[in-house]
BAFI-3210 file (N, C-alpha, C; in Angstrom, 3 decimals, decimal comma, padded with zeros to 6 digits):
// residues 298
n [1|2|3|4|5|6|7|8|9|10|11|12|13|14|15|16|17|18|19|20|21|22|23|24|25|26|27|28|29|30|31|32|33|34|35|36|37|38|39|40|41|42|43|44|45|46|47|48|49|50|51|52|53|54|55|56|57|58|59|60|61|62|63|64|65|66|67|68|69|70|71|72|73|74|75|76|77|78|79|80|81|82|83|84|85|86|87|88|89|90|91|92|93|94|95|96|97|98|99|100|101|102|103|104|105|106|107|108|109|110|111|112|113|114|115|116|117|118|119|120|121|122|123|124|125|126|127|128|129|130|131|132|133|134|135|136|137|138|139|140|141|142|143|144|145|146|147|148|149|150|151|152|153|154|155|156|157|158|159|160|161|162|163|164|165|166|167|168|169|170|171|172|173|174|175|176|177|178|179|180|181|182|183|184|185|186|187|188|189|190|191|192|193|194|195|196|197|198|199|200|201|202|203|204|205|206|207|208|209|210|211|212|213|214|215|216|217|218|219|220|221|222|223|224|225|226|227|228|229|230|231|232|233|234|235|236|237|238|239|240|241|242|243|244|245|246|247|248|249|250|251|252|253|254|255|256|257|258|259|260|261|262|263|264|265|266|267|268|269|270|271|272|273|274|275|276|277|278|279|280|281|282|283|284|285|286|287|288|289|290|291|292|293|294|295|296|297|298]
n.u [015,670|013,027|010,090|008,119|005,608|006,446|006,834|004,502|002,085|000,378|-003,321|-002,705|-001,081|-000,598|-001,288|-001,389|001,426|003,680|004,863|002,766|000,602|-000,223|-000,378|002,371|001,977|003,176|003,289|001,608|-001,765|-002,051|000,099|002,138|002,248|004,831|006,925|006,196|006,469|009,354|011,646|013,843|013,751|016,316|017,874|019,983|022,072|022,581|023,992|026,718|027,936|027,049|027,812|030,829|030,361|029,310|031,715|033,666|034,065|037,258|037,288|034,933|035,405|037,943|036,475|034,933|036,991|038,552|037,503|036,801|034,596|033,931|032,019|030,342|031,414|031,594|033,119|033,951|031,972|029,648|027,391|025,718|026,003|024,901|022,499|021,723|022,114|020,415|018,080|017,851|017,868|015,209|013,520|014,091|013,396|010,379|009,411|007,456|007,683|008,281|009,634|011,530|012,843|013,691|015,399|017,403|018,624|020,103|021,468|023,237|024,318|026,185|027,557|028,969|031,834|033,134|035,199|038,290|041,357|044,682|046,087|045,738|046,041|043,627|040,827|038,086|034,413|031,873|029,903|029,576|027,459|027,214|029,223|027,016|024,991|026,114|026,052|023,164|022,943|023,879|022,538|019,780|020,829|021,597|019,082|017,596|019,404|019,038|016,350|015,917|017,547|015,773|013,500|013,863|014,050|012,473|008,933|008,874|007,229|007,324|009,764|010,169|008,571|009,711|012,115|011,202|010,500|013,223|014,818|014,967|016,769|018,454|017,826|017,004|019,220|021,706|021,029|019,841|016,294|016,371|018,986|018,668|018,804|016,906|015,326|015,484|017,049|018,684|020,270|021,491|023,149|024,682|025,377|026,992|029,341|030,137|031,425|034,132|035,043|035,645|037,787|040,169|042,349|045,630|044,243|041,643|040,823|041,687|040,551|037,977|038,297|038,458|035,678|033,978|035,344|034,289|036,453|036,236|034,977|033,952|036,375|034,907|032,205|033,726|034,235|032,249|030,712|032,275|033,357|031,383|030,206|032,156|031,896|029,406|028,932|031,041|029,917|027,266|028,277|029,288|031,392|033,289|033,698|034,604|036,701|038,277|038,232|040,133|039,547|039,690|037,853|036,248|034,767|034,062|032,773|030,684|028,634|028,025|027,118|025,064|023,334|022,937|020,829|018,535|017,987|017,073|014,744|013,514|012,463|011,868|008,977|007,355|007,348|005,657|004,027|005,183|007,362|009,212|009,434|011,437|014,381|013,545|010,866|010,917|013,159|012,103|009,660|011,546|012,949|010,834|010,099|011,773|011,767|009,287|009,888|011,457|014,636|017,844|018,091|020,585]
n.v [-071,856|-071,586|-071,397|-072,831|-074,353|-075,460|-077,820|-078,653|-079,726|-077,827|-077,584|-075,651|-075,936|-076,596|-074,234|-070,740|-069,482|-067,577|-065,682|-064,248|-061,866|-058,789|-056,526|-056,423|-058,558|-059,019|-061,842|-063,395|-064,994|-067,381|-068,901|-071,745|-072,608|-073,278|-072,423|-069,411|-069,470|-069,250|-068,353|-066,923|-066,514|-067,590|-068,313|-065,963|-066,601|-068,601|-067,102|-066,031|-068,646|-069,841|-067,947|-068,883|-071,142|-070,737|-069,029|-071,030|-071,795|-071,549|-069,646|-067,836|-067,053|-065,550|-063,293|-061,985|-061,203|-059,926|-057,990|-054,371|-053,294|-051,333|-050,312|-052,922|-054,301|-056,244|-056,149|-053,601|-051,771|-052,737|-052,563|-051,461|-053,686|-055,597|-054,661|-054,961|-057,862|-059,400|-058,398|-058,642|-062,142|-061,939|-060,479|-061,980|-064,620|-063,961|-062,177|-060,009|-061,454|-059,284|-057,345|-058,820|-059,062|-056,016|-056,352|-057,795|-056,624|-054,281|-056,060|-056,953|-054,479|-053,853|-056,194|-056,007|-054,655|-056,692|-058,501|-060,676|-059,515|-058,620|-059,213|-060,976|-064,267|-065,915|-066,861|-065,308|-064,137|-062,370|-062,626|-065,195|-068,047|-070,646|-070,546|-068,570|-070,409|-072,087|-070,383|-069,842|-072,680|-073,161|-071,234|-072,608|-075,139|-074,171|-072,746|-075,658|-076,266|-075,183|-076,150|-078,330|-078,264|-077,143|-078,133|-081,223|-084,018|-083,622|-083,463|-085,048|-084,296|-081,427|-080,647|-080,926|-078,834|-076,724|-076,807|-076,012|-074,015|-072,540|-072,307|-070,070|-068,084|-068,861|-067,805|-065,428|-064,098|-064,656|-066,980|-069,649|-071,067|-074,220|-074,699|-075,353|-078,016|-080,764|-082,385|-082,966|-085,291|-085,049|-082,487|-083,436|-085,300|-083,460|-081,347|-083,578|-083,809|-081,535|-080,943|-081,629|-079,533|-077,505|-075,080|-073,567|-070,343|-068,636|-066,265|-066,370|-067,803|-066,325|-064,483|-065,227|-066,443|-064,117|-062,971|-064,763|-064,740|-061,786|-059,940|-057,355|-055,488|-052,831|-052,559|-053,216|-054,523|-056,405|-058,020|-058,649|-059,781|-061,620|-064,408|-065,563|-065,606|-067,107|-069,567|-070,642|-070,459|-072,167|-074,584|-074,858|-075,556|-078,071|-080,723|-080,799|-078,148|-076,741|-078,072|-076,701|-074,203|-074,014|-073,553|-074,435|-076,887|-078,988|-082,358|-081,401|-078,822|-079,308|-080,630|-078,569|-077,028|-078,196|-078,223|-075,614|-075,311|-077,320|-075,813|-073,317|-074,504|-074,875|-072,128|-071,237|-072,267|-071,402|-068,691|-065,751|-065,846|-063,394|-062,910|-064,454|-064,381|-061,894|-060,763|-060,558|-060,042|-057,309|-056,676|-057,111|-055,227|-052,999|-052,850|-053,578|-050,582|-049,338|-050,008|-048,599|-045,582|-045,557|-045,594|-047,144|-050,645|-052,056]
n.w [022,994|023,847|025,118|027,602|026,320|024,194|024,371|023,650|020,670|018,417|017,378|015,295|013,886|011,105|009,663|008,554|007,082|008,679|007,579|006,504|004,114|004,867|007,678|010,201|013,262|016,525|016,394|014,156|015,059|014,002|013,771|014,665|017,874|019,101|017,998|018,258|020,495|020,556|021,281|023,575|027,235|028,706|026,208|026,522|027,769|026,770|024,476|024,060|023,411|021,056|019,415|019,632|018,788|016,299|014,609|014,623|012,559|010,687|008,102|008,921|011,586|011,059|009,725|011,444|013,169|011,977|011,180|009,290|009,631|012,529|014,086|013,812|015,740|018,283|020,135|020,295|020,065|021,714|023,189|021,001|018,884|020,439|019,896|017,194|016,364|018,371|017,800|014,627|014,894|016,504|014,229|012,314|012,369|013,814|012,136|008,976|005,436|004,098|006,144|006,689|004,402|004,469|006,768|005,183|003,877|005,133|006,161|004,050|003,454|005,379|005,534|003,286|003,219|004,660|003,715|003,042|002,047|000,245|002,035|004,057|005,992|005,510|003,375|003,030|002,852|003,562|001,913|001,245|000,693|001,734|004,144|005,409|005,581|007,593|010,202|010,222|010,932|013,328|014,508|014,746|016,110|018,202|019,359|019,733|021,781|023,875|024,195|024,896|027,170|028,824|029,429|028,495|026,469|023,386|021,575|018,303|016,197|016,932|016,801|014,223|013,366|014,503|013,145|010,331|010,290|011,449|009,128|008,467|009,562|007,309|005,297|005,660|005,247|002,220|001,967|-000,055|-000,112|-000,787|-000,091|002,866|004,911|004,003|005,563|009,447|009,703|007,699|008,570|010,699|009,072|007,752|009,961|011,485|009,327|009,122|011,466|011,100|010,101|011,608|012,701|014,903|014,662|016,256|016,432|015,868|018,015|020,598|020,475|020,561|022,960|024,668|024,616|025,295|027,982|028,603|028,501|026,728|027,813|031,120|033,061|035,838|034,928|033,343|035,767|037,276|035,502|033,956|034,663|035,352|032,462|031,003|031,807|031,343|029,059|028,319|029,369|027,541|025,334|022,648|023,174|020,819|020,181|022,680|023,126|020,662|021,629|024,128|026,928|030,215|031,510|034,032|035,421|037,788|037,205|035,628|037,004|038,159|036,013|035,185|037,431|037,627|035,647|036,138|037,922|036,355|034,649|036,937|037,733|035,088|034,608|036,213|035,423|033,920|030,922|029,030|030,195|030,031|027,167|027,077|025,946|023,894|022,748|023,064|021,696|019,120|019,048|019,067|016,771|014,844|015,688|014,439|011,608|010,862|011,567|009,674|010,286|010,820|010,835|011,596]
ca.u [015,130|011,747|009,319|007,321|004,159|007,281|006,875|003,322|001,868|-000,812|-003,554|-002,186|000,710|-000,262|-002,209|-000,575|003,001|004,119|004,805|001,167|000,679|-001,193|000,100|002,916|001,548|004,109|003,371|000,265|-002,170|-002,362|001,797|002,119|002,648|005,703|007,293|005,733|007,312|011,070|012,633|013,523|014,989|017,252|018,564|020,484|022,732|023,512|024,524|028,201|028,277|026,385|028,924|031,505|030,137|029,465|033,510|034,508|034,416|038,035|036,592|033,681|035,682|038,709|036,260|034,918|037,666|039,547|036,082|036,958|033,309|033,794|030,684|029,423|032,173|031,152|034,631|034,471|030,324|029,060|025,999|024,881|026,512|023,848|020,923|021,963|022,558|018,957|017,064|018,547|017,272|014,114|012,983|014,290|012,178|008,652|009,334|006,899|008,649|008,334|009,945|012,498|013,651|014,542|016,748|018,831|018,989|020,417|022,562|024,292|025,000|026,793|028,592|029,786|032,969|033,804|036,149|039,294|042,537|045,824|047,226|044,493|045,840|042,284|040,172|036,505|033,540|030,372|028,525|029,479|026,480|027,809|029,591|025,888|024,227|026,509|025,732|022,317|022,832|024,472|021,889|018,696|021,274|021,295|017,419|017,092|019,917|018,222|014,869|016,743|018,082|014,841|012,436|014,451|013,876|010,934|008,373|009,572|006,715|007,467|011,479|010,189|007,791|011,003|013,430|011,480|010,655|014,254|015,256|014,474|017,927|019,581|017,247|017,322|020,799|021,496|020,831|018,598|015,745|016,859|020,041|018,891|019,077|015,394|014,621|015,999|017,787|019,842|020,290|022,237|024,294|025,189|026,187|028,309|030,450|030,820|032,676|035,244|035,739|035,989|039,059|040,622|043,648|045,746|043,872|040,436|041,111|041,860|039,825|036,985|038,337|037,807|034,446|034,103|035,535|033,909|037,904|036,232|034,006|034,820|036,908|033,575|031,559|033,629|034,784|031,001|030,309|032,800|033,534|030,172|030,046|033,010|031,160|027,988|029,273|031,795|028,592|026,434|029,290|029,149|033,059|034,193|033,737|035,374|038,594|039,068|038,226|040,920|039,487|039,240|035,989|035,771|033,549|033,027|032,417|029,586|027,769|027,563|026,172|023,559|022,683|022,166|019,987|017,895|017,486|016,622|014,096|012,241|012,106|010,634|007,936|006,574|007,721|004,636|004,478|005,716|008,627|009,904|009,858|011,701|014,469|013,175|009,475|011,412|013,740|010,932|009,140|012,060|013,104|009,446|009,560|013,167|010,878|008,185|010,867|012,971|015,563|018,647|018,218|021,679]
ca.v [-070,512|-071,494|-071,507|-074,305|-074,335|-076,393|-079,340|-079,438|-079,684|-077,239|-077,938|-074,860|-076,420|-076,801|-073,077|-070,295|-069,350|-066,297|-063,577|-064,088|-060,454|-058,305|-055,483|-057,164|-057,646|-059,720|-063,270|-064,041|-066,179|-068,652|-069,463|-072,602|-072,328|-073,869|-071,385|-068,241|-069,360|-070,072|-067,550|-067,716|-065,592|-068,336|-068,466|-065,168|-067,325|-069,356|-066,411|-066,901|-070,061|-069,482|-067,098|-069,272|-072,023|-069,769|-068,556|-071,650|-072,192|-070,261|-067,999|-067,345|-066,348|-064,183|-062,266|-061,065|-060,881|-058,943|-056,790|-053,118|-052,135|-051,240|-050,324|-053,876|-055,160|-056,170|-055,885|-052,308|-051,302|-054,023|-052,435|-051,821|-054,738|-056,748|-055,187|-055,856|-059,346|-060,143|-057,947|-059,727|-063,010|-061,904|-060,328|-063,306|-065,496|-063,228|-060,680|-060,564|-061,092|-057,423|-056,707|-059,838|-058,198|-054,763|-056,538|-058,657|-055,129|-053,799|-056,517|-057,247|-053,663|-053,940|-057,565|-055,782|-054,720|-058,036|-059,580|-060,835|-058,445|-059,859|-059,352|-061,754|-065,332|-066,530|-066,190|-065,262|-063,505|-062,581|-063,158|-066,983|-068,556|-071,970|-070,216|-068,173|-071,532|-072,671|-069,883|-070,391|-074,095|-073,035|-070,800|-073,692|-075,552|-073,636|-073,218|-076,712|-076,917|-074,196|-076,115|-079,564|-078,224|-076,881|-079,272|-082,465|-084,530|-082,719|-084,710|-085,311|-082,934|-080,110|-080,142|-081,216|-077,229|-075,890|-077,236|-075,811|-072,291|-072,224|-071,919|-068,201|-068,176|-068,393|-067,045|-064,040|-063,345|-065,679|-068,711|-070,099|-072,099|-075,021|-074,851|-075,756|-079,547|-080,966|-082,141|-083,241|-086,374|-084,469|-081,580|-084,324|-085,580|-081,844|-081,130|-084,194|-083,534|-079,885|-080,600|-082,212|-078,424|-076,817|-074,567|-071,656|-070,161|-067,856|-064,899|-066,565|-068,446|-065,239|-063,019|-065,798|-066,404|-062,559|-062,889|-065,680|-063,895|-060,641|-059,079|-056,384|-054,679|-052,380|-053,171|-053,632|-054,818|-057,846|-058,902|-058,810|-061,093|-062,341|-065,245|-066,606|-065,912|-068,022|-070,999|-070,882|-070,522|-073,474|-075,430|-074,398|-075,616|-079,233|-081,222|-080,738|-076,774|-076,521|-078,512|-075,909|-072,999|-074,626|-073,567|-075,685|-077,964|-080,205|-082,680|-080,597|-077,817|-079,752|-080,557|-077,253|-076,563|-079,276|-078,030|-074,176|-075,877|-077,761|-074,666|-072,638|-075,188|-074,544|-070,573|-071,009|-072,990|-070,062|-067,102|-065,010|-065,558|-062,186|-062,268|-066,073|-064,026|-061,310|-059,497|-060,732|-059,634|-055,892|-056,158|-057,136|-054,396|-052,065|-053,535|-052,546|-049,281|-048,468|-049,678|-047,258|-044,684|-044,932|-045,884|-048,509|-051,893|-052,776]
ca.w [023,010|023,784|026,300|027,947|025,176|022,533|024,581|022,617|018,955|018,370|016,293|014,455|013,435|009,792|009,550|008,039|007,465|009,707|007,425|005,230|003,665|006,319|008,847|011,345|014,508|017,425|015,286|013,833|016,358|013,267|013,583|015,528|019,195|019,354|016,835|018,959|021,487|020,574|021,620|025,455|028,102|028,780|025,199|026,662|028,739|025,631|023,382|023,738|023,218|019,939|019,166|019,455|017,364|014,585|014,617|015,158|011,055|010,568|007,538|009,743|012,685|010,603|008,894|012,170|013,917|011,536|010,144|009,183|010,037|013,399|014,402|013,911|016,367|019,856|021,312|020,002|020,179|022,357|023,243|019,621|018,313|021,098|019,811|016,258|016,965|018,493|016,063|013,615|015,335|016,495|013,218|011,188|013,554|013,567|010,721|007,473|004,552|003,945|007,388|006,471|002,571|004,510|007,158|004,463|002,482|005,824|006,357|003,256|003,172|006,700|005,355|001,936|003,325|005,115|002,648|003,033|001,424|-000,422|003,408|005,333|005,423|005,639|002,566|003,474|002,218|004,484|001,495|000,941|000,638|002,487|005,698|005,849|005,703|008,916|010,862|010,251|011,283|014,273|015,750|014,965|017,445|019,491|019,979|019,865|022,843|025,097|025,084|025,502|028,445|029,745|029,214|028,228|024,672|022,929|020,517|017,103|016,010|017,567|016,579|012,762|013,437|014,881|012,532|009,020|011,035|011,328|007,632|008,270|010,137|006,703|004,159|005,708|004,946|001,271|001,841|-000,406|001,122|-001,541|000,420|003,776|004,616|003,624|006,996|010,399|009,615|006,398|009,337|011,417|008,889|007,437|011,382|012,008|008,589|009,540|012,482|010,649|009,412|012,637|013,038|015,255|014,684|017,584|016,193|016,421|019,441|021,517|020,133|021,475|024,502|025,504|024,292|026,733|029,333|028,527|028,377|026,031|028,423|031,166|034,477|036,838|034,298|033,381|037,006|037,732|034,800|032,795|034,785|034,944|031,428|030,737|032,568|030,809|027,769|028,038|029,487|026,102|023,935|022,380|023,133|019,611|020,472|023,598|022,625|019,993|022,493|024,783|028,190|030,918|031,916|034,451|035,852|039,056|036,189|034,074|037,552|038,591|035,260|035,160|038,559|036,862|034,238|036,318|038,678|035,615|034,325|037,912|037,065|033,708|034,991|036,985|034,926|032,812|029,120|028,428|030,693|029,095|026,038|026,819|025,963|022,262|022,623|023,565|020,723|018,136|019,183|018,571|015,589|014,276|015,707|013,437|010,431|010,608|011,195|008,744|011,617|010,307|011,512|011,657]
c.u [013,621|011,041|008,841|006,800|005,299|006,780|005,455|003,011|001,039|-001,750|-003,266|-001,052|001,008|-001,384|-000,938|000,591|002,854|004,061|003,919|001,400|-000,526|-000,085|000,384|001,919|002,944|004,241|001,386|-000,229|-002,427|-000,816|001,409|002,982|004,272|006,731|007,235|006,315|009,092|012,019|012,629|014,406|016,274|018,393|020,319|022,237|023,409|024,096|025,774|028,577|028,135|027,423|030,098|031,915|030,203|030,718|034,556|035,145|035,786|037,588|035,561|034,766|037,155|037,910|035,624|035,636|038,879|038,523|036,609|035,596|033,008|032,469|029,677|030,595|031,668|032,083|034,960|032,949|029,627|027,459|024,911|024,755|025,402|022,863|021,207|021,630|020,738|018,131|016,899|017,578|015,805|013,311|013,332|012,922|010,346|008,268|008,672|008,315|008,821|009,688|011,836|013,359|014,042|015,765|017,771|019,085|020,554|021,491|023,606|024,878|026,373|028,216|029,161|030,979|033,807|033,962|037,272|040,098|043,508|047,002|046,846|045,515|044,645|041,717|039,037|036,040|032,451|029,335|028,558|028,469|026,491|028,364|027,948|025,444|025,100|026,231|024,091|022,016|022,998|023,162|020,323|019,620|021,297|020,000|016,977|017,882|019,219|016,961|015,254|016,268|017,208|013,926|012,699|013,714|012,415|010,265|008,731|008,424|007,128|008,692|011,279|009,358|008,875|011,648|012,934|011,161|012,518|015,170|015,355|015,773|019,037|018,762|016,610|018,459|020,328|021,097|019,714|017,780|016,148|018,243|019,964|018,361|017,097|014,649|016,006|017,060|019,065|020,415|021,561|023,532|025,438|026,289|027,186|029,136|030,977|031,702|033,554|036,147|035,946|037,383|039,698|041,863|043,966|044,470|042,326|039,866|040,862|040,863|038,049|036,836|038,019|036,598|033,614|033,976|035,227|034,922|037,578|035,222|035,014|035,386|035,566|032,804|032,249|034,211|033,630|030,513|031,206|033,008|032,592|029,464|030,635|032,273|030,283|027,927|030,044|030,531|027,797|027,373|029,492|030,878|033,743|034,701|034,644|036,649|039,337|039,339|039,302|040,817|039,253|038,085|036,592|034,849|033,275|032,329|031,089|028,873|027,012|026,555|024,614|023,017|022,052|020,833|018,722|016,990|016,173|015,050|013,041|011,457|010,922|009,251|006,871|006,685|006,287|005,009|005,568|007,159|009,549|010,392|010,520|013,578|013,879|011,989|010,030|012,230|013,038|010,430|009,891|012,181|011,742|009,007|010,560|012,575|010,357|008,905|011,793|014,196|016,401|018,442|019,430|022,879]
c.v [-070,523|-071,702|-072,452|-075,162|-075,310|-077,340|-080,073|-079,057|-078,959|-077,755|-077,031|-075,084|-076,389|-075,645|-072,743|-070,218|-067,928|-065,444|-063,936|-062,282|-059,722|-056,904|-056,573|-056,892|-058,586|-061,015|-063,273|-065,182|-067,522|-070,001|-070,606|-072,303|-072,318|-072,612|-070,227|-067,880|-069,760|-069,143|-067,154|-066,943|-066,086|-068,543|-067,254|-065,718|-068,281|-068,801|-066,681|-068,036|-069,886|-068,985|-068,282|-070,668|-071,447|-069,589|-069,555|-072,164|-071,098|-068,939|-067,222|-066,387|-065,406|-063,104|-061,415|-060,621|-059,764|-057,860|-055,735|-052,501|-052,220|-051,084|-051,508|-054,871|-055,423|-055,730|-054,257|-051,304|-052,453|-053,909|-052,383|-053,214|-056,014|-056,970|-055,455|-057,143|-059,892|-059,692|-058,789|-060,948|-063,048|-061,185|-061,808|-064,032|-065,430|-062,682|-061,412|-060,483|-059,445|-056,770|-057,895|-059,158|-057,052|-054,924|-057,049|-057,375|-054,524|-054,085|-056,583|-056,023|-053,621|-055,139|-057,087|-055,513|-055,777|-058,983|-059,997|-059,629|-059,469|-059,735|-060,706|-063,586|-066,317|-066,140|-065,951|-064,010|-063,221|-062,505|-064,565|-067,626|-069,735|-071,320|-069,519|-069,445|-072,223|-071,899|-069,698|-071,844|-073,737|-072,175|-071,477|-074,423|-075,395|-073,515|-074,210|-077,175|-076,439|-075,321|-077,540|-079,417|-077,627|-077,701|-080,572|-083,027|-083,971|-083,446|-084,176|-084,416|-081,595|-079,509|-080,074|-079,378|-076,143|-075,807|-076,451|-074,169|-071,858|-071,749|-070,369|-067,970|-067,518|-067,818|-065,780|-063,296|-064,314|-066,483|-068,786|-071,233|-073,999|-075,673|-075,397|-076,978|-079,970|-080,992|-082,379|-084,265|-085,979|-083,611|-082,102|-084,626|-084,346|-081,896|-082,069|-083,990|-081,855|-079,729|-080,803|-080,823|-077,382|-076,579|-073,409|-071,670|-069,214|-066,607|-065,180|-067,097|-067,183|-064,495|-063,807|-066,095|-064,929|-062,573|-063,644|-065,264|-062,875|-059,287|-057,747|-055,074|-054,175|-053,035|-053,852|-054,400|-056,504|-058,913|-059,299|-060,299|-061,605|-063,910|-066,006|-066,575|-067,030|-069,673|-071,450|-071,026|-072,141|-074,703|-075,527|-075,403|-077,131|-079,175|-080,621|-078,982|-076,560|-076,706|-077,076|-074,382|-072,992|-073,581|-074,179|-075,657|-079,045|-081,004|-082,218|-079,252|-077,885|-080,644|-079,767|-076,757|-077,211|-078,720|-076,460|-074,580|-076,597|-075,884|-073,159|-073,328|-074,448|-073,391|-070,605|-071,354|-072,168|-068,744|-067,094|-065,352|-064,595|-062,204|-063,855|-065,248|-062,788|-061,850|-059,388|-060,426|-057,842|-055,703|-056,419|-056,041|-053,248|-052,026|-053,101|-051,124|-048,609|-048,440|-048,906|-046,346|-044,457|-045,413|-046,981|-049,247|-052,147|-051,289]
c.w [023,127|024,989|026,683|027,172|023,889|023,053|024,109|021,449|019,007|017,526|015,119|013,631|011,708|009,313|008,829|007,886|008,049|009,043|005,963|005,157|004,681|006,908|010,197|012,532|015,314|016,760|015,348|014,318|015,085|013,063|014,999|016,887|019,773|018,502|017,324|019,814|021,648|020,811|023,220|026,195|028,249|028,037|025,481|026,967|028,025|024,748|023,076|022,915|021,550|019,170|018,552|018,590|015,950|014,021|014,363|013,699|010,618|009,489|008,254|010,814|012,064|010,352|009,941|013,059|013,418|010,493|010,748|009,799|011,961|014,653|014,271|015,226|017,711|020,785|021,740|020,297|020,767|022,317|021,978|018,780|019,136|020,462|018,616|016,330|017,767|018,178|015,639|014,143|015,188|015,317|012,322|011,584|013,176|012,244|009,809|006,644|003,758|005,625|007,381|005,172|003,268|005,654|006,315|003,470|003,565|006,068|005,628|003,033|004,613|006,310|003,751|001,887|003,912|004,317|003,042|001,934|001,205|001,255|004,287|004,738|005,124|004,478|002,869|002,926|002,723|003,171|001,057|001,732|001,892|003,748|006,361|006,079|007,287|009,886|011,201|011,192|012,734|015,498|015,579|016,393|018,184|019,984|020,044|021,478|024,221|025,284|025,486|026,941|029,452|029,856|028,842|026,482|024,241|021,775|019,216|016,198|015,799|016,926|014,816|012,739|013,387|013,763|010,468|009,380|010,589|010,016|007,266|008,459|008,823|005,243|004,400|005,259|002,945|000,599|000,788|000,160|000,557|-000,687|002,181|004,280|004,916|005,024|008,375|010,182|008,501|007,607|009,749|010,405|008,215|008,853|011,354|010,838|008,814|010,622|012,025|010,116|010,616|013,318|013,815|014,938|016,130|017,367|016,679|018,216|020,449|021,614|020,780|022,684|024,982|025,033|025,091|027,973|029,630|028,721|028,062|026,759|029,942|032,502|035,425|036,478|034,204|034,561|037,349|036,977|033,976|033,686|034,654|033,439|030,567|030,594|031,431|029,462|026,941|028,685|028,401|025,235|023,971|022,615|021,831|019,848|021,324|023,492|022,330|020,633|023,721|026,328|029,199|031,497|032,832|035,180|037,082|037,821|035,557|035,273|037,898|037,688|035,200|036,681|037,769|035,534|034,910|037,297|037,449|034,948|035,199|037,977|036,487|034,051|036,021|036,549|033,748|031,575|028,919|029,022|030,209|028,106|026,188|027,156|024,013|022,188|022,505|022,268|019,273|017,848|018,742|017,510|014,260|014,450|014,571|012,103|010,220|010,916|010,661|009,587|010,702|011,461|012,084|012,228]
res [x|x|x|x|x|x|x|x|x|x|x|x|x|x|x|x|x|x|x|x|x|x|x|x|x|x|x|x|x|x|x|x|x|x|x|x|x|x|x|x|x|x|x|x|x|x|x|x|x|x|x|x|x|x|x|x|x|x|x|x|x|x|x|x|x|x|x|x|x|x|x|x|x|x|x|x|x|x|x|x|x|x|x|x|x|x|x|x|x|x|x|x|x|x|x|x|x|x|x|x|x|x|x|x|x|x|x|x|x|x|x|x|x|x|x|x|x|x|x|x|x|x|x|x|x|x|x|x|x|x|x|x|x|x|x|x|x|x|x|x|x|x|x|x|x|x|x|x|x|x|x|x|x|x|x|x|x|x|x|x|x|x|x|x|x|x|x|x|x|x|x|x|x|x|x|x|x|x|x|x|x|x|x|x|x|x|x|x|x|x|x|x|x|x|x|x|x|x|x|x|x|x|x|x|x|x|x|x|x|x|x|x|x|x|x|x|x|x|x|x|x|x|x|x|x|x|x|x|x|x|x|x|x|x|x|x|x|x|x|x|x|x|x|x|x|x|x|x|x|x|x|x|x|x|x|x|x|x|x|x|x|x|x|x|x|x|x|x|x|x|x|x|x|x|x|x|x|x|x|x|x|x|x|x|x|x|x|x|x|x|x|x|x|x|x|x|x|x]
***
């Protein structure tokens, strides 16, 4: 999710933290470069995928697949349910902690009815501390895979800048910051025992595959894009993922993609600051305008 400017260290790197006490502005010019810039048009193109990691933990993916609060559903409010969804992000990300305490007010009121019932065979809780902390995990991965895949291995710096930025992810919602793995190398071995917990059932399964395929949107809409959503999505998605998503990949499949990846690379490399960072510079901006009006986040 980041722009060019990761692939260096600033000397800012060890200046302030982001949300110092002050009047927000877009990020404070004292936040390290790398950090400013992590959020990436490109990342757009990985959302799915994202998605489908997150879900892929079965309490994770019952509790939204069988959430009463309709109005947070995508299948059912897509369009709100988007900007939700990279608010969310891009305030976690930028937001003071003033601007951070009124989304997790926002949210947990939104995740108070997503419980499991004595009907659900799944037990889950959107406020368990530990499934928040994977979804968290899940979308650092993901901004670490986006800039991978734009810029290739990035200095051990930069990902150590990235990687304690990221903690925002889940101590916006729960998490406590105590709770998220000290550094990079704990990160790793967290991730590889978490796959071992990676489960769908039919209910999750399906209900991801149309999310995939963009099933939930309308006739025009997803003939236009669902297939190349499908793609890009199952391109985004580490092996262990895909298995459980059981759509087919093959190696003409995962050239094509590496060919969209390199192509995209060439883009970035000529695209404006401002337009790298959007649609997250645009939903920041809103996101701050719902504050000062009173407006719900969520």
């Amino acid at each position: 999710m980041a722009t060019g400017a990761a692939g260096r260290v600033p000397a800012s790197e060890t200046s302030k933290a982001p949300d110092a006490p002050g009047s927000p502005a877009d990020v404070p010019e004292a936040v390290p470069e790398a950090v400013r810039d992590a959020l990436h048009w490109f990342a757009l193109t990985a959302a799915s995928a994202n998605v489908v990691m997150q879900l892929a933990r079965l309490p994770v993916g019952r509790g939204v697949a069988e959430s009463k609060v309709d109005s947070g559903r995508i299948d059912k409010h897509p369009i709100k349910r988007t900007r939700t969804t990279l608010s969310y992000v891009a305030l976690a990300w930028h937001g003071t902690d003033r601007e951070r305490a009124m989304l997790r007010q926002e949210v947990n009121r939104s995740h108070r009815p997503v419980r499991s019932d004595a009907s659900s065979p799944v037990r889950y809780n959107a406020f368990d501390r530990e499934l928040q902390l994977w979804v968290a995990a899940c979308l650092y991965r993901g901004t670490e895979d986006v800039l991978t895949a734009l810029y290739g291995p990035l200095r051990p710096r930069v990902l150590d800048t990235l990687y304690r930025h990221a903690s925002r992810f889940g101590t916006t919602l729960q998490v406590p910051a105590d709770m998220w793995p000290a550094d990079r190398a704990a990160f790793e071995e967290y991730w590889r025992a978490s796959l071992d917990r990676l489960e769908m059932d039919e209910v999750t399964r399906a209900y991801l595959q149309g999310l995939a395929g963009m099933t939930f949107l309308p006739g025009p809409v997803r003939r236009t894009f669902g297939s190349f959503n499908q793609f890009v999505t199952m391109g985004f998605l580490p092996p262990e993922f895909r298995a459980e998503l059981g759509l087919p990949w093959t190696g003409q499949d995962q050239a094509r993609f590496d060919r969209l990846l390199r192509r995209a690379a060439v883009a970035n490399r000529v695209m404006p600051r401002a337009l790298r960072g959007f649609p997250w510079n645009l939903y920041l901006w809103d996101a701050r305008r719902r504050i000062r009006k009173g407006r719900p986040l969520v």
